[in-house]
N, CA, C, O and CB atoms as a CASP TS submission, in Angstrom:
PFRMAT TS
TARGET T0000
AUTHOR 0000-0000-0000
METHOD Language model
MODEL 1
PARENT N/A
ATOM      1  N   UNK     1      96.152 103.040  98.995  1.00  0.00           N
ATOM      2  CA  UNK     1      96.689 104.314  99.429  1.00  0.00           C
ATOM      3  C   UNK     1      98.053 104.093 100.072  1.00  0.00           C
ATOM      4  O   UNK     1      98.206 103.244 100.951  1.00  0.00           O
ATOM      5  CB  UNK     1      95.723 105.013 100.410  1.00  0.00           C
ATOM      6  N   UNK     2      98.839 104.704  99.718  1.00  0.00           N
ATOM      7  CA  UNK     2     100.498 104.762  99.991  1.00  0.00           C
ATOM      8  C   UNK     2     100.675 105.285 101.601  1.00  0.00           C
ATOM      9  O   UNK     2     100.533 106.489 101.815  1.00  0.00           O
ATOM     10  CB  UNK     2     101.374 106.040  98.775  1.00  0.00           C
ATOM     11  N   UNK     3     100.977 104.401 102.693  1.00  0.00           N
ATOM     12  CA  UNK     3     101.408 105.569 103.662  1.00  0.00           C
ATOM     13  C   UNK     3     102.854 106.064 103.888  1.00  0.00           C
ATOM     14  O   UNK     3     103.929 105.464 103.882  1.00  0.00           O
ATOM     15  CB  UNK     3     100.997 105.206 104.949  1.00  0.00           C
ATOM     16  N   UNK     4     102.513 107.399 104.097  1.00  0.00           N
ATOM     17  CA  UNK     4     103.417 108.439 104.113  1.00  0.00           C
ATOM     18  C   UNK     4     104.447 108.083 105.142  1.00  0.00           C
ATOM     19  O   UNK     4     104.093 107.927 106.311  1.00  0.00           O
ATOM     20  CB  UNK     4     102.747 109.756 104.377  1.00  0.00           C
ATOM     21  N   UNK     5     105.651 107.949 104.795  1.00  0.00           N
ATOM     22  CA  UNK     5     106.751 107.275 105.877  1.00  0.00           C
ATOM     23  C   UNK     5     107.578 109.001 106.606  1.00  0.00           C
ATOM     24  O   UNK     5     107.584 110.136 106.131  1.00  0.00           O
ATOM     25  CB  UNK     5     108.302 105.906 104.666  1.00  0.00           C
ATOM     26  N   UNK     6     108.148 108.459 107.849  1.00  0.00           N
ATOM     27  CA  UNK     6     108.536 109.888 108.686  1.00  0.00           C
ATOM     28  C   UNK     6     110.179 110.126 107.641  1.00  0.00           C
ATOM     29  O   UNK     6     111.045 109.279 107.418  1.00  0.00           O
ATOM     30  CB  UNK     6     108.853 109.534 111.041  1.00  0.00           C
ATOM     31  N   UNK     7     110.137 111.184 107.309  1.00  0.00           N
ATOM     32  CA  UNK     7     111.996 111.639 107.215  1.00  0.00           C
ATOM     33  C   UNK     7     112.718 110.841 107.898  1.00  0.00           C
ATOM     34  O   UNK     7     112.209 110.047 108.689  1.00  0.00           O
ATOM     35  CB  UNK     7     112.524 113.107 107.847  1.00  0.00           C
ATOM     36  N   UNK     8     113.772 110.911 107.737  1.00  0.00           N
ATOM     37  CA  UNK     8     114.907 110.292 108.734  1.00  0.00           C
ATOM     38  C   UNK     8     115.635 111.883 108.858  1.00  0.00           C
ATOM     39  O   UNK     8     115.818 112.747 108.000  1.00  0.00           O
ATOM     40  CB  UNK     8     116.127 108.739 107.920  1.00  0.00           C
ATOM     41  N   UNK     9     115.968 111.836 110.404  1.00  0.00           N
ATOM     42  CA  UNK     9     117.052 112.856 110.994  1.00  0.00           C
ATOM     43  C   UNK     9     118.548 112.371 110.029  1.00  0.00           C
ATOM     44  O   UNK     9     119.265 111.464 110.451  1.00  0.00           O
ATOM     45  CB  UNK     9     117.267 112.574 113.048  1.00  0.00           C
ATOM     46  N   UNK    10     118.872 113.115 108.704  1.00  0.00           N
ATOM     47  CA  UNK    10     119.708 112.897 108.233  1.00  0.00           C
ATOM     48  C   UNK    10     120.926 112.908 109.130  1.00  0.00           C
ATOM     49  O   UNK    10     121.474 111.878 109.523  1.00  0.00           O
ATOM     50  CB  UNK    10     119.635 113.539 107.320  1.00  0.00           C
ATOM     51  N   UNK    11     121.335 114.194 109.444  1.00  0.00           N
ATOM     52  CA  UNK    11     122.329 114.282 110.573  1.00  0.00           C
ATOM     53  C   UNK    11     123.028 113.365 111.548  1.00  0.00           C
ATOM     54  O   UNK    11     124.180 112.966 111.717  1.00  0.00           O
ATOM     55  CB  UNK    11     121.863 114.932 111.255  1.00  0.00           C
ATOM     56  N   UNK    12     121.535 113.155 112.271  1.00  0.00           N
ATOM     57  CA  UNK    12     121.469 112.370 113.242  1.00  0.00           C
ATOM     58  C   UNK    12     122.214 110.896 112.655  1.00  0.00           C
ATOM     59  O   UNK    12     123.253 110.486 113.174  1.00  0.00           O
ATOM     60  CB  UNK    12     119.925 112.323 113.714  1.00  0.00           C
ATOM     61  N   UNK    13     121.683 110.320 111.751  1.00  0.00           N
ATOM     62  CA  UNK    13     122.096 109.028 111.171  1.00  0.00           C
ATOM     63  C   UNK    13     123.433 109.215 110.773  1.00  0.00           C
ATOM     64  O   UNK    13     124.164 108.396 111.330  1.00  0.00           O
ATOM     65  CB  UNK    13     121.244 108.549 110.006  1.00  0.00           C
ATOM     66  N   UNK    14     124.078 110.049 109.955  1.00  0.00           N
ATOM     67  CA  UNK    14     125.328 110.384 109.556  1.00  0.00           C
ATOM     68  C   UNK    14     126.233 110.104 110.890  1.00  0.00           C
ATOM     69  O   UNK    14     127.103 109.268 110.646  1.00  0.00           O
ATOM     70  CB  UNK    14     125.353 111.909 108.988  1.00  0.00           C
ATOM     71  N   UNK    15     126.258 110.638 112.391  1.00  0.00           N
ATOM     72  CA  UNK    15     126.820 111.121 113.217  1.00  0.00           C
ATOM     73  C   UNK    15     126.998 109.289 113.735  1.00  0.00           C
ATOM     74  O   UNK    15     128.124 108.849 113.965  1.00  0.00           O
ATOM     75  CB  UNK    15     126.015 112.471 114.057  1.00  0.00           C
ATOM     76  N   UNK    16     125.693 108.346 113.864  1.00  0.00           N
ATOM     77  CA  UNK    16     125.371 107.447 114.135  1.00  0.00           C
ATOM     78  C   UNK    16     126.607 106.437 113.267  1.00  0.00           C
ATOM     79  O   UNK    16     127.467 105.666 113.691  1.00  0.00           O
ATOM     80  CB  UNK    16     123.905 107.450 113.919  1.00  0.00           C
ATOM     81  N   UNK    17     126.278 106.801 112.101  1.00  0.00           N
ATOM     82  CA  UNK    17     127.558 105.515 111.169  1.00  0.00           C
ATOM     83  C   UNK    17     128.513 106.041 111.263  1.00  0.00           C
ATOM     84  O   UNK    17     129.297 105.311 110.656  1.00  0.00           O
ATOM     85  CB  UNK    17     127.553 105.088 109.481  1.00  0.00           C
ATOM     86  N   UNK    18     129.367 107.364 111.846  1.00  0.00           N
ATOM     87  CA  UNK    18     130.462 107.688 112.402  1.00  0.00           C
ATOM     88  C   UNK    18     131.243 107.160 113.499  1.00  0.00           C
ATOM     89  O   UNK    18     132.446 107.174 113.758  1.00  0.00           O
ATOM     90  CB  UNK    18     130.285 108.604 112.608  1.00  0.00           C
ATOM     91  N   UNK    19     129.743 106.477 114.332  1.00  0.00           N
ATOM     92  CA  UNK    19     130.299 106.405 115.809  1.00  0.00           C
ATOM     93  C   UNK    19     130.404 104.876 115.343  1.00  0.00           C
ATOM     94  O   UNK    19     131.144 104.386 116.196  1.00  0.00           O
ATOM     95  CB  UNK    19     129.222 106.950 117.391  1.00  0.00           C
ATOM     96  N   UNK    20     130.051 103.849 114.431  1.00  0.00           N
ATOM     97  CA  UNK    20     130.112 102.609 114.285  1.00  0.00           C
ATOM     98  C   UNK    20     131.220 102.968 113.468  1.00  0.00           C
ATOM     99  O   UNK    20     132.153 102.862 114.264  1.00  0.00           O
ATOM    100  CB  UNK    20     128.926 101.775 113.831  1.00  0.00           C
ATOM    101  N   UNK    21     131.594 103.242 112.634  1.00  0.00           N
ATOM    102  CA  UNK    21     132.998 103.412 111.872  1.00  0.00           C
ATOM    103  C   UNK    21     134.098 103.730 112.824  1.00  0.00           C
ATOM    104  O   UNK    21     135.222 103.686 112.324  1.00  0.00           O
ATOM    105  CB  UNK    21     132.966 104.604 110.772  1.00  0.00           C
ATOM    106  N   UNK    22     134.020 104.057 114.151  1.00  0.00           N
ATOM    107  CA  UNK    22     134.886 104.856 115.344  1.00  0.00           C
ATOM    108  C   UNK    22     135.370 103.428 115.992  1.00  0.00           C
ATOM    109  O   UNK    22     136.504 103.049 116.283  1.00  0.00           O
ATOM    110  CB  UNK    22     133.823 106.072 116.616  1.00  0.00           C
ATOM    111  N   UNK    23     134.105 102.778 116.113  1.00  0.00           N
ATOM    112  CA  UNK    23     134.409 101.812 116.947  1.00  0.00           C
ATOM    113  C   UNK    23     134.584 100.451 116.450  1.00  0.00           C
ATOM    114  O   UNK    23     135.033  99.525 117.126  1.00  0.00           O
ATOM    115  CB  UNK    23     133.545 101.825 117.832  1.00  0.00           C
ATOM    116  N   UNK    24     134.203 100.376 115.221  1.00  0.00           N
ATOM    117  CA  UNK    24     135.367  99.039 114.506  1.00  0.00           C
ATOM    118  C   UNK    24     136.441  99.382 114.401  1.00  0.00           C
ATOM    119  O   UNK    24     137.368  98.716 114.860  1.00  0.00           O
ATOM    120  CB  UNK    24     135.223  98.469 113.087  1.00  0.00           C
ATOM    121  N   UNK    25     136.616 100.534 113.758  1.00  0.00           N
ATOM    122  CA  UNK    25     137.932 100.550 113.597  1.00  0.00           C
ATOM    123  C   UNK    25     139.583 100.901 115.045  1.00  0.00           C
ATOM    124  O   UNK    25     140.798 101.063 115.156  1.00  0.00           O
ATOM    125  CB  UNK    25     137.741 101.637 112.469  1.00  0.00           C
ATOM    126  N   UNK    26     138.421 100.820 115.699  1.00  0.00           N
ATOM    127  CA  UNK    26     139.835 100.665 117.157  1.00  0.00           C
ATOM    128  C   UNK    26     140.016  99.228 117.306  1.00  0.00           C
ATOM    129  O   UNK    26     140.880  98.794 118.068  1.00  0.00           O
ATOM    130  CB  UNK    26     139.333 101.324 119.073  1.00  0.00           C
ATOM    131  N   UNK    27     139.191  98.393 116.569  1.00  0.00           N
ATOM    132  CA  UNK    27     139.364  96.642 116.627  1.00  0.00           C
ATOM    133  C   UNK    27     139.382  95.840 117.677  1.00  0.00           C
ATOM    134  O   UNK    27     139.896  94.724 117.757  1.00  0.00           O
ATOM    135  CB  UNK    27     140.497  96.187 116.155  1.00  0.00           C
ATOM    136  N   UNK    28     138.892  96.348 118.362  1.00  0.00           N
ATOM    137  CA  UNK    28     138.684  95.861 120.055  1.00  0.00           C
ATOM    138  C   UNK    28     137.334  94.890 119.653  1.00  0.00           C
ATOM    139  O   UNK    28     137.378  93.817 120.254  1.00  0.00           O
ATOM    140  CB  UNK    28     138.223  97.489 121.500  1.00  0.00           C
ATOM    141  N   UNK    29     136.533  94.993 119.052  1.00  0.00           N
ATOM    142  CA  UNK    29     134.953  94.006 118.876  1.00  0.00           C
ATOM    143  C   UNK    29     135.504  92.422 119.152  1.00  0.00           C
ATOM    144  O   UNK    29     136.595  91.914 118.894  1.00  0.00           O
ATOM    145  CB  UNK    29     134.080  94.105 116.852  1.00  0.00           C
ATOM    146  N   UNK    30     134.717  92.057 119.562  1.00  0.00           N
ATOM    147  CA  UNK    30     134.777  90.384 119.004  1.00  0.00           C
ATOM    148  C   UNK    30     133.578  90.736 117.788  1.00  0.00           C
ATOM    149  O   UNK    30     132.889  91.707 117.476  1.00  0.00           O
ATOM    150  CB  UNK    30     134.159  88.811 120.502  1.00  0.00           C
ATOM    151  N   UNK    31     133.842  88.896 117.174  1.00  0.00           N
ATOM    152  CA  UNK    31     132.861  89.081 115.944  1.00  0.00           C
ATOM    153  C   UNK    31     132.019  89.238 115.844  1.00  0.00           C
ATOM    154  O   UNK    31     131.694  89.756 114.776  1.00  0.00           O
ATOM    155  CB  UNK    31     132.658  88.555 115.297  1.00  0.00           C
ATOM    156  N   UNK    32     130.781  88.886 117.007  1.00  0.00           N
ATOM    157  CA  UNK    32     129.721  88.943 117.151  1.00  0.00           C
ATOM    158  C   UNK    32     129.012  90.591 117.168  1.00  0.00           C
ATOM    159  O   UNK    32     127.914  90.737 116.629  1.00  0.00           O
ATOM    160  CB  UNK    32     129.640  88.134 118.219  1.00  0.00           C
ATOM    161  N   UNK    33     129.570  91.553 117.685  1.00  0.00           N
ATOM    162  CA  UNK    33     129.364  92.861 117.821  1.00  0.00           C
ATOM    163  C   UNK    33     129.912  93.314 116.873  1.00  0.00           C
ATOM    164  O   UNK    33     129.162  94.224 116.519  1.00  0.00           O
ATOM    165  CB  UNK    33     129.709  93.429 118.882  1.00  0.00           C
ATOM    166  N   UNK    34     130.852  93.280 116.123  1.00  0.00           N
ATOM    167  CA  UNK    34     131.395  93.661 114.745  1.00  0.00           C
ATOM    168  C   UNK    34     130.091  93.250 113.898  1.00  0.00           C
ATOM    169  O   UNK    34     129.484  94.099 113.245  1.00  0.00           O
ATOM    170  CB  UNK    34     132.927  92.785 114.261  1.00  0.00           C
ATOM    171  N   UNK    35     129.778  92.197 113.934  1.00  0.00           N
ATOM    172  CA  UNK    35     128.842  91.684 112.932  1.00  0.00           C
ATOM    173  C   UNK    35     127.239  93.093 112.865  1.00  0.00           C
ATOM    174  O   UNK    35     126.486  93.637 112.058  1.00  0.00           O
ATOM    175  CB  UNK    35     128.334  89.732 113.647  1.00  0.00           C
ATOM    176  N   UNK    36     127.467  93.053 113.931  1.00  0.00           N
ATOM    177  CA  UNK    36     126.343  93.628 114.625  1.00  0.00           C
ATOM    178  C   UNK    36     126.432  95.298 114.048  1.00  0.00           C
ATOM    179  O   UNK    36     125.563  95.960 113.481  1.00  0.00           O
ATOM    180  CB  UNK    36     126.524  93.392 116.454  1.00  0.00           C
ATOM    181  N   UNK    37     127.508  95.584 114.347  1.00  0.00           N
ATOM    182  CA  UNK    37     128.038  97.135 114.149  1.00  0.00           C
ATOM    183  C   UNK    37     127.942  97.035 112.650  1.00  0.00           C
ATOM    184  O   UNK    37     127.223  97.911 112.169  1.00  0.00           O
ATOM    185  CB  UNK    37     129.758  97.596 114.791  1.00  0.00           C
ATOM    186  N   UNK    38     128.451  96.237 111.822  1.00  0.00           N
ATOM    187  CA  UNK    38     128.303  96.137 110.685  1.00  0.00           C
ATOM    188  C   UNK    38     127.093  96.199 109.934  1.00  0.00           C
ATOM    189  O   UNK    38     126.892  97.062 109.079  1.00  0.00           O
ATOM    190  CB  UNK    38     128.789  95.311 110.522  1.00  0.00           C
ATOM    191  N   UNK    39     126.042  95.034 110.323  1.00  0.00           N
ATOM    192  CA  UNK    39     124.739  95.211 110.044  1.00  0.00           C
ATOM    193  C   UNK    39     124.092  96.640 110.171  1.00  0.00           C
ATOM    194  O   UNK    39     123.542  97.141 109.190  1.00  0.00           O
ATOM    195  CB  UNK    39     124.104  94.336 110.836  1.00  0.00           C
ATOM    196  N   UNK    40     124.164  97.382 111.533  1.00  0.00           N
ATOM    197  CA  UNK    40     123.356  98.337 111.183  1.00  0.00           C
ATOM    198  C   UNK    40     124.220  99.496 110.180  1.00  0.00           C
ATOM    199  O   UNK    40     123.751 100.382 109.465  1.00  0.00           O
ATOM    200  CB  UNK    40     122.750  98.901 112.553  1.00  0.00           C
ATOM    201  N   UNK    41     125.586  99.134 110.421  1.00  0.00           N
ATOM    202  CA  UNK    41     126.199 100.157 108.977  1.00  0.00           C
ATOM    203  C   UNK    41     125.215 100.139 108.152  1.00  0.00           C
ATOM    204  O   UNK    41     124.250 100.889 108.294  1.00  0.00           O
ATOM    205  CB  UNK    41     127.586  99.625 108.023  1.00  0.00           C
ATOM    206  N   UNK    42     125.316  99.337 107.240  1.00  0.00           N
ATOM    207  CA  UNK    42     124.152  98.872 105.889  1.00  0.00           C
ATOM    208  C   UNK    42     122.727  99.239 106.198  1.00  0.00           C
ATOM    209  O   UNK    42     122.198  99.351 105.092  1.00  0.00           O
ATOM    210  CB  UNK    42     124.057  97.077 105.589  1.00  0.00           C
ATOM    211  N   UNK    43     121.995  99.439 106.959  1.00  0.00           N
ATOM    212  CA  UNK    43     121.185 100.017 107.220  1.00  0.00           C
ATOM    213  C   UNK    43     120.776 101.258 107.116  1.00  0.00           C
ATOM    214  O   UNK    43     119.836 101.769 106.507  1.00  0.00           O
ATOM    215  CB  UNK    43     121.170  99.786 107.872  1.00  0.00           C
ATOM    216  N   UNK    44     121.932 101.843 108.057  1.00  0.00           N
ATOM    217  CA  UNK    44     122.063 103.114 108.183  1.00  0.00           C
ATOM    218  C   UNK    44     122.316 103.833 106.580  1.00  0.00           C
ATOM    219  O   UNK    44     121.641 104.627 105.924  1.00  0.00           O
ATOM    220  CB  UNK    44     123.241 103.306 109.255  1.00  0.00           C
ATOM    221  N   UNK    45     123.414 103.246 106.363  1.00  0.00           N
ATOM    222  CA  UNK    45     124.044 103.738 104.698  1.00  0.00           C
ATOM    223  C   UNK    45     122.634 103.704 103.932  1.00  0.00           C
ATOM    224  O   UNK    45     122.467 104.639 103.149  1.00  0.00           O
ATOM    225  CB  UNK    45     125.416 102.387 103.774  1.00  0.00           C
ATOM    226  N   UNK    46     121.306 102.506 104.067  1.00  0.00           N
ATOM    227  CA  UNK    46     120.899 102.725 103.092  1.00  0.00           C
ATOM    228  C   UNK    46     119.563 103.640 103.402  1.00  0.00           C
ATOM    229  O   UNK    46     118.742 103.771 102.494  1.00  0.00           O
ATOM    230  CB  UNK    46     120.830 101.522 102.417  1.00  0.00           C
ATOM    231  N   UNK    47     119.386 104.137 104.403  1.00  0.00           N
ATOM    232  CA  UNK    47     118.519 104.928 104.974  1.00  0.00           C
ATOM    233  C   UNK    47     119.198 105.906 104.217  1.00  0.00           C
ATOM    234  O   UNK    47     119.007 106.154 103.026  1.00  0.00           O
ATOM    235  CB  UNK    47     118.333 105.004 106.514  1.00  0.00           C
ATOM    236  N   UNK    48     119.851 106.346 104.837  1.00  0.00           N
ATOM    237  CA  UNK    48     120.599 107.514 104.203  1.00  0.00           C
ATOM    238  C   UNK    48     120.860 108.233 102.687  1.00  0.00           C
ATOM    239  O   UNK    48     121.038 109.346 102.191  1.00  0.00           O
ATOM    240  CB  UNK    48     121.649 107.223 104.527  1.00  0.00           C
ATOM    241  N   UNK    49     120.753 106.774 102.298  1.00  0.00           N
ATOM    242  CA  UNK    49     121.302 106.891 100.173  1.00  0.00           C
ATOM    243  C   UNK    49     119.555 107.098 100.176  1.00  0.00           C
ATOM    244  O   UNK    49     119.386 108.174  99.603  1.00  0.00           O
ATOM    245  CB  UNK    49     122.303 104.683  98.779  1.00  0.00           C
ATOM    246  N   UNK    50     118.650 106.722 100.439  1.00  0.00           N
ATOM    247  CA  UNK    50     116.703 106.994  99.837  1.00  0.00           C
ATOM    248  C   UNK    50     116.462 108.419 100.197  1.00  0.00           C
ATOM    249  O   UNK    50     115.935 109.134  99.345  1.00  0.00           O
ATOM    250  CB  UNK    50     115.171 105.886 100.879  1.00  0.00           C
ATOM    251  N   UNK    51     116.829 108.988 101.516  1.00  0.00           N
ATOM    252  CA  UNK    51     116.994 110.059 101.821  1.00  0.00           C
ATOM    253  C   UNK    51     117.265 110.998 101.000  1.00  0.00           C
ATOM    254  O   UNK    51     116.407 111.846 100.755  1.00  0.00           O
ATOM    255  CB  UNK    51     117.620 110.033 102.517  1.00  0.00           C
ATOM    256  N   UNK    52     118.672 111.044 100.334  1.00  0.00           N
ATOM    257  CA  UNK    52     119.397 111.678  99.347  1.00  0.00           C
ATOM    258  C   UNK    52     118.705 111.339  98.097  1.00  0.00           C
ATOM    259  O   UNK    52     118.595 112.322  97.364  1.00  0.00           O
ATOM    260  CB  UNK    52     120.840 111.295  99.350  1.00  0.00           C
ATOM    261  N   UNK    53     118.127 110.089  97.549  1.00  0.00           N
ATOM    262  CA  UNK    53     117.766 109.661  96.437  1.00  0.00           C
ATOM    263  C   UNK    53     116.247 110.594  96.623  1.00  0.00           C
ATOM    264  O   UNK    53     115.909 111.268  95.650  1.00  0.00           O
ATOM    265  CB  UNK    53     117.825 107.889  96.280  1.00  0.00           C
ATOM    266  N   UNK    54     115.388 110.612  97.836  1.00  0.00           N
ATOM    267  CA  UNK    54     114.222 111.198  97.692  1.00  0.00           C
ATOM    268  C   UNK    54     114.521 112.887  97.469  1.00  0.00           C
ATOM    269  O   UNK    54     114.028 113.468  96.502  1.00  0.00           O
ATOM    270  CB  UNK    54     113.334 110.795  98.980  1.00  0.00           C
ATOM    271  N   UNK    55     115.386 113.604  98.476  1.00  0.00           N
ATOM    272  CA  UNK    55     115.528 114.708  98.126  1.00  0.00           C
ATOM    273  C   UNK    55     116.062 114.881  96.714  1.00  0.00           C
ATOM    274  O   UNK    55     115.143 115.419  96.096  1.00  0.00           O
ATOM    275  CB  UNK    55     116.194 115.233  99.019  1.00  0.00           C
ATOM    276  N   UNK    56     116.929 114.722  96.025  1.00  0.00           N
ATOM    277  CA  UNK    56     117.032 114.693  94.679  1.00  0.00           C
ATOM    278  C   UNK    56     116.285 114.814  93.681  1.00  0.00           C
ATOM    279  O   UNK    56     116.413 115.560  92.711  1.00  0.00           O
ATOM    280  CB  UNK    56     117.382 113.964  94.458  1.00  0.00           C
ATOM    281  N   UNK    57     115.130 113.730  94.032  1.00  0.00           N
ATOM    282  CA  UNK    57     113.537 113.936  93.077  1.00  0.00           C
ATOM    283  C   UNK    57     113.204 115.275  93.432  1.00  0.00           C
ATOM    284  O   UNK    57     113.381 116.276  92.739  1.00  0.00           O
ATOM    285  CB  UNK    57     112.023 112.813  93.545  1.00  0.00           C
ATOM    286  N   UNK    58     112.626 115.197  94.756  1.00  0.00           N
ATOM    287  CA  UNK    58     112.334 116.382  94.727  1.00  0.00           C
ATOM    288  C   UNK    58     112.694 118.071  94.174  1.00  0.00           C
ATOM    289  O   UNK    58     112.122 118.983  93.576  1.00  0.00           O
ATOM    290  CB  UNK    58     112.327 116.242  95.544  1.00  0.00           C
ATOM    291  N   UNK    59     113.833 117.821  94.722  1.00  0.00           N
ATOM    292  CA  UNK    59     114.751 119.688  93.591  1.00  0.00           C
ATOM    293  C   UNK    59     114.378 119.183  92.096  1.00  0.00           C
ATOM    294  O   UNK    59     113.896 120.040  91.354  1.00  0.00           O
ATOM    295  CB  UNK    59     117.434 119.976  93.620  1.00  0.00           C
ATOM    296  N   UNK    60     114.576 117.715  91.521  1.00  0.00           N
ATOM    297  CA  UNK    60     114.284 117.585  90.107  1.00  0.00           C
ATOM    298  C   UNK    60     112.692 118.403  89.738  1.00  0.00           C
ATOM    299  O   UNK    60     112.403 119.158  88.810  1.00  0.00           O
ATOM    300  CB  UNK    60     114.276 115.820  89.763  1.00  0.00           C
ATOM    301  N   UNK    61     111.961 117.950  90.746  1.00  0.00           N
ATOM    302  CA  UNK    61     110.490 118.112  90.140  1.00  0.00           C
ATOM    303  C   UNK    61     109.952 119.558  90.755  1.00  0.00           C
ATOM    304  O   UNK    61     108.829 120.000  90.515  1.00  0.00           O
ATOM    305  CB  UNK    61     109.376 116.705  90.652  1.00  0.00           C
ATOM    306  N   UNK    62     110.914 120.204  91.567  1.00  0.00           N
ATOM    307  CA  UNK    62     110.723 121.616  91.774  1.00  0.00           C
ATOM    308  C   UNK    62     111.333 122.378  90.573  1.00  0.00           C
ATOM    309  O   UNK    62     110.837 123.462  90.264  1.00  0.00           O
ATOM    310  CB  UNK    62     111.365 122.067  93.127  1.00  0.00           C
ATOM    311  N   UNK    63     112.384 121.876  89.874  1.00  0.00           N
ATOM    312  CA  UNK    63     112.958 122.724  88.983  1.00  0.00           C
ATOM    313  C   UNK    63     112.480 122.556  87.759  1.00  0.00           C
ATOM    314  O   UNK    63     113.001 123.278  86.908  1.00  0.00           O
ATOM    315  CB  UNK    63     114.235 122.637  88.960  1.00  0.00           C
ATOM    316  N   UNK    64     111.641 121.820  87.399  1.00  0.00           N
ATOM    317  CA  UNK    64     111.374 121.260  86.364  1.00  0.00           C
ATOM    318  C   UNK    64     110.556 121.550  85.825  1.00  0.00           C
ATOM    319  O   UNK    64     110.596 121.844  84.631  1.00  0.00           O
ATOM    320  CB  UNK    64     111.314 120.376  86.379  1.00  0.00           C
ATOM    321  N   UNK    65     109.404 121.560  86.639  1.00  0.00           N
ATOM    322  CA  UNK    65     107.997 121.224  86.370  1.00  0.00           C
ATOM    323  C   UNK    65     107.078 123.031  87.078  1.00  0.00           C
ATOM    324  O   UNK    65     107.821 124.002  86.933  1.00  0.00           O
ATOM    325  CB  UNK    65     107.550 119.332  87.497  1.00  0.00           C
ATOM    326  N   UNK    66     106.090 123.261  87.538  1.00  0.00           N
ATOM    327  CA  UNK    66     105.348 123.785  87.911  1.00  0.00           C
ATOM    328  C   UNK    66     106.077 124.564  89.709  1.00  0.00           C
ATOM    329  O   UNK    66     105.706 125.561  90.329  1.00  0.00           O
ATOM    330  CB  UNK    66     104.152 122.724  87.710  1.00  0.00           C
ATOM    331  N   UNK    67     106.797 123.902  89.910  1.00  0.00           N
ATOM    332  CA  UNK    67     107.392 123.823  91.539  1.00  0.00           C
ATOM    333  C   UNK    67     106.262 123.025  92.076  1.00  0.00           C
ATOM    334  O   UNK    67     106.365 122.929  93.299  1.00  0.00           O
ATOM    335  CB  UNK    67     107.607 125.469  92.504  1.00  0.00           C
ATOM    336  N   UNK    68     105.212 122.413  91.594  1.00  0.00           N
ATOM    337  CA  UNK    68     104.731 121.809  92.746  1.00  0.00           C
ATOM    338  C   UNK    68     105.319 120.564  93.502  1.00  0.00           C
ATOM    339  O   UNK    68     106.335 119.940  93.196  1.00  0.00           O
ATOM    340  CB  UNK    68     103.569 121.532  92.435  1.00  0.00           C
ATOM    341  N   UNK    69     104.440 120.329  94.587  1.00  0.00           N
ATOM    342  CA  UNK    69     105.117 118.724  94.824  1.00  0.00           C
ATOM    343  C   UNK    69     104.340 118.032  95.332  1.00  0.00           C
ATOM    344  O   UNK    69     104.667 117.189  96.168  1.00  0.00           O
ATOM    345  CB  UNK    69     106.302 118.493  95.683  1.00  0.00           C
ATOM    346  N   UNK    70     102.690 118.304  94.801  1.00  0.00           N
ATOM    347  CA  UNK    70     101.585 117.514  95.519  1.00  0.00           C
ATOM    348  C   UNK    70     101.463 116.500  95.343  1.00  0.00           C
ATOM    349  O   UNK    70     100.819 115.819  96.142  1.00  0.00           O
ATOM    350  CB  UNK    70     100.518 117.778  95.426  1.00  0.00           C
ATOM    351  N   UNK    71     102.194 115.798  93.891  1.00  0.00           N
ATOM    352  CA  UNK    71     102.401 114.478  93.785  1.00  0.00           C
ATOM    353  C   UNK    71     103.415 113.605  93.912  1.00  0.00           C
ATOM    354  O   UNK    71     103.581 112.530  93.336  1.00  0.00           O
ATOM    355  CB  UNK    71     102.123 114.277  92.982  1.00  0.00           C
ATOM    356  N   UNK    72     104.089 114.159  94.723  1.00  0.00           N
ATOM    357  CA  UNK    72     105.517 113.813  95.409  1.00  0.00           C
ATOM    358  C   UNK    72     105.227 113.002  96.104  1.00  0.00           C
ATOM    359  O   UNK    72     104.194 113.269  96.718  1.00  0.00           O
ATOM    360  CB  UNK    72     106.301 114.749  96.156  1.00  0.00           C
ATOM    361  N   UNK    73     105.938 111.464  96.482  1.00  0.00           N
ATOM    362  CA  UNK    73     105.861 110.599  97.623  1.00  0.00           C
ATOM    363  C   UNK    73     106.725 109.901  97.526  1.00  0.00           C
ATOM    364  O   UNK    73     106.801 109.059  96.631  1.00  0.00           O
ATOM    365  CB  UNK    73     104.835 109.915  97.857  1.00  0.00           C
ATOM    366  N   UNK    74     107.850 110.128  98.688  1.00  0.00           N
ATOM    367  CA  UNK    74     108.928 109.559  98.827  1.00  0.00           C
ATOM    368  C   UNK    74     109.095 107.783  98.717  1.00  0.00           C
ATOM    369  O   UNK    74     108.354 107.153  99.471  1.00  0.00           O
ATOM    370  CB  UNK    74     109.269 110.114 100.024  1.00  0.00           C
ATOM    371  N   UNK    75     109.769 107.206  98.067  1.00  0.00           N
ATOM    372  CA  UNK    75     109.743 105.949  97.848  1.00  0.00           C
ATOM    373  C   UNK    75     110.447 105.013  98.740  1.00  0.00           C
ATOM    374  O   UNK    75     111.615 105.016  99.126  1.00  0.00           O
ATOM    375  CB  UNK    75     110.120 105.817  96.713  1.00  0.00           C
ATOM    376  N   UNK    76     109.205 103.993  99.042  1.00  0.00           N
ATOM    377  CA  UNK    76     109.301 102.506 100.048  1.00  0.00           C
ATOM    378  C   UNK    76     110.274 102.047  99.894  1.00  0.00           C
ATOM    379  O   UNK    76     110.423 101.614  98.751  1.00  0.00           O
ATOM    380  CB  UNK    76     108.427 101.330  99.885  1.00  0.00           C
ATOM    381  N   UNK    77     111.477 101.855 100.858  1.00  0.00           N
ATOM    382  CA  UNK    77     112.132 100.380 100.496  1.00  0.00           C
ATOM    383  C   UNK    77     112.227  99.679 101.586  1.00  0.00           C
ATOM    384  O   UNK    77     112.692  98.539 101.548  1.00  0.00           O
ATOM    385  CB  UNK    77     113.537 100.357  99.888  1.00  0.00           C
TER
END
């Protein structure tokens, strides 16, 4: 049985890789916190792209099909 993972606060995350894009780019980091700021970039970005990739299925298989979406389950990565 698949468990059901929470949404991500799209928003919220967007606003989040704004404020790490804010603050590399004033270039004040040493490397170690750059590294750091960086890492969760990629994170964030890819939270974000499954997000978009799950909603996508979804309008696909609302428009498509029946509108249902009982067999809908957003995909693990």
């Amino acid at each position: 049985m698949k468990e059901s993972k929470q949404p991500i606060d799209f928003e919220k995350k967007i606003n989040e890789l704004e404020k790490i894009v804010k603050n590399m780019e004033e270039g004040s980091l040493n490397l170690e916190d750059s590294l750091k700021f960086f890492e969760d970039g990629i994170k964030i970005t890819r939270e974000c792209q499954q997000a978009l990739k799950d909603a996508e299925l979804k309008v696909e298989m609302l428009t498509m099909g029946s509108g249902k979406l009982e067999a809908f389950e957003p995909e693990d990565n």
